[in-house]
Short mmCIF file of the C-alpha atoms (twelve columns), coordinates in Angstrom:
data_MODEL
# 
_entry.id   MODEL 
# 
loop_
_atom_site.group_PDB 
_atom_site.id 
_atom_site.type_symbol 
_atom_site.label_atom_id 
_atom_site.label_alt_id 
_atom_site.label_comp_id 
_atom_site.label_asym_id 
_atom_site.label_seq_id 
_atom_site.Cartn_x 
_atom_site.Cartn_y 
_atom_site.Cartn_z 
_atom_site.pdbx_PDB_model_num 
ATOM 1  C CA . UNK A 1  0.000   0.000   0.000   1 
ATOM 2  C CA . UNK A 2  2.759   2.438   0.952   1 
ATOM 3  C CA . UNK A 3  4.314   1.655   -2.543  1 
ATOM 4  C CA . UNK A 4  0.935   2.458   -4.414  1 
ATOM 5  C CA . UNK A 5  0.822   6.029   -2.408  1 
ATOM 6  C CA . UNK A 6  4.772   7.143   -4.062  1 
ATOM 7  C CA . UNK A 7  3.488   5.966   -7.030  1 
ATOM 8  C CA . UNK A 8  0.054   8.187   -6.972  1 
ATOM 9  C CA . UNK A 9  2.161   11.046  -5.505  1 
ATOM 10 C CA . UNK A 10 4.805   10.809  -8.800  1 
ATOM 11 C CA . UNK A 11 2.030   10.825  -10.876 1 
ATOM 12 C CA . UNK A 12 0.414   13.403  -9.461  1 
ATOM 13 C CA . UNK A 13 3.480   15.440  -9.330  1 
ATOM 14 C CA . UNK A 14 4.126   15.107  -12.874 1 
ATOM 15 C CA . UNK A 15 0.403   15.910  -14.095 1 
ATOM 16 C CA . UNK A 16 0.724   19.131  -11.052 1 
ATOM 17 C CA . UNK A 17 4.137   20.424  -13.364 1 
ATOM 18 C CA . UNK A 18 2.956   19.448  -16.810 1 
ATOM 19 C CA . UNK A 19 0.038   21.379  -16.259 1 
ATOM 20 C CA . UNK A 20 1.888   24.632  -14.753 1 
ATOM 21 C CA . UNK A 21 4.438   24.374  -17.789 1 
ATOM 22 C CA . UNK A 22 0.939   24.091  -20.106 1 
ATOM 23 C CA . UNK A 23 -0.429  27.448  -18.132 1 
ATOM 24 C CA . UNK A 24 3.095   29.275  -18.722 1 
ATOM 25 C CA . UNK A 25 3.165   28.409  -22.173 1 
ATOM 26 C CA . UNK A 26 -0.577  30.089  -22.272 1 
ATOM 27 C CA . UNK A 27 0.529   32.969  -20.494 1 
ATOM 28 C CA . UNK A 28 3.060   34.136  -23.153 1 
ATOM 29 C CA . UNK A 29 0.628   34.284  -25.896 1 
ATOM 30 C CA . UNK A 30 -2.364  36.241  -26.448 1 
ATOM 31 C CA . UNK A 31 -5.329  35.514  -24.551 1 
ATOM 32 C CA . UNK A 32 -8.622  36.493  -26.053 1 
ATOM 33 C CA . UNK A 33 -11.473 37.524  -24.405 1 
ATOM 34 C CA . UNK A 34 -11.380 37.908  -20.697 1 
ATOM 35 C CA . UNK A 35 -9.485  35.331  -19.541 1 
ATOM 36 C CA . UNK A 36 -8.920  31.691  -19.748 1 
ATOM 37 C CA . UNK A 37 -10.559 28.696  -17.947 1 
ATOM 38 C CA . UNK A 38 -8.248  26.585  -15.685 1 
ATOM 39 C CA . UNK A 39 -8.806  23.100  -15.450 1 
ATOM 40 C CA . UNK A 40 -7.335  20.030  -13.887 1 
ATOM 41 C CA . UNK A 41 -8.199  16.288  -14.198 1 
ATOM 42 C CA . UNK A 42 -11.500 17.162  -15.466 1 
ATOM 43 C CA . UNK A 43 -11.955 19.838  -12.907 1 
ATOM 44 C CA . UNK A 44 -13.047 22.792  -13.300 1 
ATOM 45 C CA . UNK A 45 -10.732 25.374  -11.105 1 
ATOM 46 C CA . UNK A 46 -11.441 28.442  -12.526 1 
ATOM 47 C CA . UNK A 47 -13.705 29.862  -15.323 1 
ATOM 48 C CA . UNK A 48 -12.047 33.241  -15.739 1 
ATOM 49 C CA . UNK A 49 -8.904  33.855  -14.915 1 
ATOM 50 C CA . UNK A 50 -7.463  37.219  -16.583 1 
ATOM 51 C CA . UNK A 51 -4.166  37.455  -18.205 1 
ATOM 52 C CA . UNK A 52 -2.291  38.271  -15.728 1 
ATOM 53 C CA . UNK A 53 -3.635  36.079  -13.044 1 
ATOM 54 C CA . UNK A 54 -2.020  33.317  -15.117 1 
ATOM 55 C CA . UNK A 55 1.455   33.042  -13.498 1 
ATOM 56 C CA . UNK A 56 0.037   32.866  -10.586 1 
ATOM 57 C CA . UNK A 57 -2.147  29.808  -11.203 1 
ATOM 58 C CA . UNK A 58 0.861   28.191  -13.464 1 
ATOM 59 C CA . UNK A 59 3.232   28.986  -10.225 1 
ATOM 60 C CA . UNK A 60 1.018   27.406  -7.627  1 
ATOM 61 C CA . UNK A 61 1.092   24.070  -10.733 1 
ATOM 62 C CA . UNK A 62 4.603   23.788  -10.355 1 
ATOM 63 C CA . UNK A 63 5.037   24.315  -6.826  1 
ATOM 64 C CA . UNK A 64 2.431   22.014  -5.527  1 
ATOM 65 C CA . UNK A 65 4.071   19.152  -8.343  1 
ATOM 66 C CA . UNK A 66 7.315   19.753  -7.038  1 
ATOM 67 C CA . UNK A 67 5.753   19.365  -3.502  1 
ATOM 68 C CA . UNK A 68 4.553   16.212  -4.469  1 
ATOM 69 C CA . UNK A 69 7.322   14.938  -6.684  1 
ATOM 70 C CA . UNK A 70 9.554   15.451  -3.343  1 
ATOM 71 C CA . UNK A 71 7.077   13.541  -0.892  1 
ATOM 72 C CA . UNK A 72 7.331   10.982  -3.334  1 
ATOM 73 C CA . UNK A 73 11.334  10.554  -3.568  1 
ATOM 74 C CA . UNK A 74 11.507  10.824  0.144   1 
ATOM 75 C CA . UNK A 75 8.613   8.001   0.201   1 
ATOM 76 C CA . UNK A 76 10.732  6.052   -2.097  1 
ATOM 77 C CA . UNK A 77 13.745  6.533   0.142   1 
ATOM 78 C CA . UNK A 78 12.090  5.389   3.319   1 
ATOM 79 C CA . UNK A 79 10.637  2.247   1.440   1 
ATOM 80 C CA . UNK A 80 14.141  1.280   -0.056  1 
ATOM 81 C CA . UNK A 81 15.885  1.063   2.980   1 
ATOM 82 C CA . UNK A 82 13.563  -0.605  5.104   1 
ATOM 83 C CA . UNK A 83 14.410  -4.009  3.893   1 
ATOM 84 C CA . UNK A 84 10.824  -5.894  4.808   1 
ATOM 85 C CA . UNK A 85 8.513   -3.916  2.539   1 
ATOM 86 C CA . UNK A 86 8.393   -6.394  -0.063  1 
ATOM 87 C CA . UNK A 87 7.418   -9.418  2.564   1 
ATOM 88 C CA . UNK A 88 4.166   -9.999  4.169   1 
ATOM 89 C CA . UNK A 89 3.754   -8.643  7.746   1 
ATOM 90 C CA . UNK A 90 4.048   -11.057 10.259  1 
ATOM 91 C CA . UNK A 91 3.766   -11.156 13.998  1 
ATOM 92 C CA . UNK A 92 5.930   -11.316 16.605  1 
ATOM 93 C CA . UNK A 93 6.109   -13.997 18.629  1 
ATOM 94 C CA . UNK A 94 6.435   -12.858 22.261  1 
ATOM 95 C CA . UNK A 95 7.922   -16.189 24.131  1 
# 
């Protein structure tokens, strides 16, 4: 299980920075109307966000990836030197 919450944290880490570098990419170019709807997995986070609101948004993308990109690595870490996380838990025999 512990394995299974790195992995969802590396792939939410990379989705988190692919989508900030997406929303700085948008910010250099022109943005028509009033602003630009941000969305993530689906999710609707904002319906208008103006032009320069942008780096912002695609700064709080890449920090919160990186965030989770790091919990990750350091969950990876742990796991790899701990060496019983690949066997089955078993009890302790108090005699």
């Amino acid at each position: 299980m512990r394995w299974v919450t790195g992995i969802l944290f590396s792939v939410l880490g990379v989705l988190l920075l692919t989508q900030g570098l997406h929303l700085r990419s948008i910010g250099e170019e022109k943005v028509d109307g009033n602003g630009i709807g941000v969305y993530f997995l689906g999710m609707e986070i904002n319906e208008k966000v103006a032009r320069a609101d942008i780096p912002s948004y695609a700064n709080g993308f890449l920090g919160s990836g990186t965030i989770f990109l790091l919990l990750a690595v350091c969950l990876f870490v742990i796991l790899l030197k701990e060496k019983s996380t690949l066997k089955p838990i078993q009890r302790k025999n108090h005699a």
